[in-house]
Each structure stands twice: as structure tokens, then as C-alpha cells.
C-alpha positions, -999 to +999 in steps of 0.1 A: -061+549-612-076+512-612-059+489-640-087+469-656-068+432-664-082+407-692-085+370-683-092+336-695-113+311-672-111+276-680-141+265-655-138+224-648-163+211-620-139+207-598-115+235-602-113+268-624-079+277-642-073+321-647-045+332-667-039+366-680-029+367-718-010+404-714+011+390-684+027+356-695+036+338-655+002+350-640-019+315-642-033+305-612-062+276-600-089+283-579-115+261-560-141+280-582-146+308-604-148+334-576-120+318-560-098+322-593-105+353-601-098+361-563-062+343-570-053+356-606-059+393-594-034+389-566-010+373-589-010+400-616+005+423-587+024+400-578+036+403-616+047+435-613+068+433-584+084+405-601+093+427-634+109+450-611+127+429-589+142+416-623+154+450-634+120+457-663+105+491-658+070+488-654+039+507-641+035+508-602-003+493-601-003+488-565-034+471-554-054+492-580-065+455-605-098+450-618-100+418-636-127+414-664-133+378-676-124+380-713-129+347-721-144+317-708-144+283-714-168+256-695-152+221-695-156+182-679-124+178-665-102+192-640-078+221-652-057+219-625-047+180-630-017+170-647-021+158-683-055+177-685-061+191-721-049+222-732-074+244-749-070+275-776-084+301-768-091+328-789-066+351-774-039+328-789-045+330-822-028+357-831+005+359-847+038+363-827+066+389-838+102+386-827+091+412-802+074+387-785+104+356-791+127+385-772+100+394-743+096+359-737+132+345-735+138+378-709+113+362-690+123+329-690+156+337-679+138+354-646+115+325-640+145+296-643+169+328-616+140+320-595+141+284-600+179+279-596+179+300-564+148+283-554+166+250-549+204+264-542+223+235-520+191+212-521+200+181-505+192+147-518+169+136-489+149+173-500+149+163-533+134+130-530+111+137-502+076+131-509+052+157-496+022+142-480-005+163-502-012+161-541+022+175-550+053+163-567+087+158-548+113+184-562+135+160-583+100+145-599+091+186-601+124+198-622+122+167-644+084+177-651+093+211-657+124+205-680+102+177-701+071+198-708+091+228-720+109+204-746+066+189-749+059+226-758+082+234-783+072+200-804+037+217-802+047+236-833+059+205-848+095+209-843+122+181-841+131+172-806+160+149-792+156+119-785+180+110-755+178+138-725+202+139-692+187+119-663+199+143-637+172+171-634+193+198-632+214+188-661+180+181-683+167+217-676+202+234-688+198+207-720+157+214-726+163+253-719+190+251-746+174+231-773+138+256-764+161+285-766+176+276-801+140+268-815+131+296-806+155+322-819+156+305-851+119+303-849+110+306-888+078+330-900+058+301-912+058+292-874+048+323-863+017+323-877-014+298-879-030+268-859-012+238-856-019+203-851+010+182-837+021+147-856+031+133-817+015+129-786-017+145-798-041+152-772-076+137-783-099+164-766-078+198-781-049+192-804-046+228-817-016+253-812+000+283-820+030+296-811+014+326-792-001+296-771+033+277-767+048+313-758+027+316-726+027+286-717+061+278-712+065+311-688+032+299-672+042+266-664+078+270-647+063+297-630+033+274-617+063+250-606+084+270-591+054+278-567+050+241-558+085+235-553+087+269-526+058+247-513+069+216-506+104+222-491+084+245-470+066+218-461+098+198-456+107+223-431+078+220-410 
């Protein structure tokens, strides 16, 4: 039986972005659009295996994906730099339930296992050391990570704090908490809508929703966690 996966492009001219809405974590870059689609059909396998090596009874797909582009959106930057907009797309708009608050903070919890045992007995030298391609060093990496959840969460227009821990492990048990708590006390009026955010507005897209900020913040320690497992392999080289 094939499985027949929806996904978003986001098609720059340098690099595509793929991300499937049903599977928050699966969001991938590719060189092209062939080349993400290649990558985002590979990594909603992947998916699977990581729901059951985290205890969630899912389907066994095998190698049986189809991916159909769902939705596409043709822009003039690079998706896969840093600080590059974030568009809405139109599988975002819809409302959240608490359904979804509860699916998502089960699979946060798996993405930051991965992370912790990702970088168990790192040593300062690892941390620091600066990989000789367009990748962030570890320490710069968990910062990054622990910051843009926090960045995601004020997306819906929700009061942040103002001081944060310097050291990066310390930050991401301080943003996961304060994310967490917004989160579970997430009220309907929130649930619902388009938002623009008051700070750090992005001139090219500055509309959100919470289904939006949902994905992405699975998405994006997920993404991270991948560079990290890349550079201290690297390191070890």
C-alpha cells in the first residue's frame, strides 16, 4: 500500500525548503525542487521510525511514500539561510485544539531526548569548535535553538522574559519551560486567527498562527539537532 504525503515547497533560487504539515519534524532543504522532494520523502520515513523508537504506535509505511506538492510558494531569497522570512501558508491557517497543544509537547519532549543525548559529555573544546563549512559550532547551535523557541512563542504575541541564562544548556531547560507554560495555558482567543507580532516584525511576512508556531518549533530543533550530529561528526574526522 503506497502512502500518498502532502507537502509545502518554499522554492528560493538558490535552495528549496519541503515540509510536511501532517508530520511536524519532517522539514528538510534541498539544492532544488527535485532535490527536496527527494530529501522530504526520505525524512517522512524517517518520521516513523522515530515515533516508534519514542514509544507512539504508528503505521509501518516502509519505503511505500509518494509525496504530492500541496502547496507551493516561489520566493527571492534563500529558505535555507538563517533569518530568512517565514511565510503562511495556507495549511496553517487553521485553528489548533488542545489535541494538537498535547501532540506537540509529546513531540517536543522526543526531539529535546534526542538533543540532550545528542550532546551527552560534550567537551568544551567540542562545543566551541567551529566547523569549517556554513554551520554553527554546538554552543552557538543550542543558544540558537533555545532563543528561537522563546522567538516562536512571542509570534502569538505573548509576553516573554527579558533576562535568559547564558549557559546553553541552562537557557534551553529556561526557554522549554517558559514555551511549555505558554503553551498549556494557551487561551482560545490564541488558538484561532492570524496574527501579527508587536516585536521583531519581519518586513517581507509578518503573519502567524498558532498552527504555524506549532510546527515550527518541532521543525526547528529537529533541523538542529541534525546539524549538531553533523558537526561533531565532523569534529571526529
Amino acid at each position: 500500500m503506497i502512502s500518498r504525503i502532502s507537502v509545502c515547497l518554499e522554492i528560493g533560487p538558490e535552495a528549496t525548503g519541503a515540509f510536511a504539515p501532517e508530520y511536524p519534524g519532517c522539514w528538510v532543504y534541498g539544492k532544488n525542487e527535485k532535490d527536496a522532494l527527494r530529501q522530504i520523502k526520505a525524512n517522512v520515513v524517517e518520521w516513523f521510525d522515530w515515533m516508534k523508537s519514542h514509544g507512539e504506535s504508528v503505521p509501518d509505511i516502509g519505503d511505500n511514500v509518494e509525496v504530492e506538492v500541496a502547496e507551493m510558494l516561489r520566493v527571492d531569497y534563500d529558505p535555507s539561510e538563517a533569518g530568512k522570512p517565514e511565510p503562511l501558508f495556507w495549511s496553517e491557517v487553521a485553528p489548533i485544539t488542545r489535541e494538537d497543544i498535547d501532540k506537540t509537547v509529546r513531540l517536543m519532549k522526543y526531539s529535546r531526548s534526542d538533543l540532550m543525548a545528542t550532546i551527552t559529555d560534550i567537551t568544551d573544546d567540542c562545543l566551541d569548535w567551529k566547523p569549517p563549512v556554513k554551520l554553527r559550532t554546538v554552543r552557538d547551535c543550542l543558544v540558537h535553538i533555545a532563543q528561537v523557541e522563546l522567538w516562536y512563542i512571542n509570534r502569538l504575541n505573548t509576553d516573554l522574559p527579558e533576562e535568559l541564562p547564558e549557559n546553553p544548556t541552562e537557557l534551553l531547560d529556561y526557554s522549554r519551560s517558559v514555551v511549555l507554560r505558554q503553551l498549556q495555558n494557551l487561551p482560545e482567543s490564541k488558538m484561532k486567527g492570524v496574527f501579527q507580532p508587536r516585536k521583531y516584525q519581519s518586513p517581507v511576512c509578518n503573519l502567524w498562527t498558532a498552527r504555524k508556531v506549532l510546527r515550527r518549533i518541532v521543525d526547528h530543533e529537529r533541523l538542529h539537532t541534525r546539524d549538531i550530529r553533523r558537526v561533531l561528526e565532523l569534529a571526529r574526522d
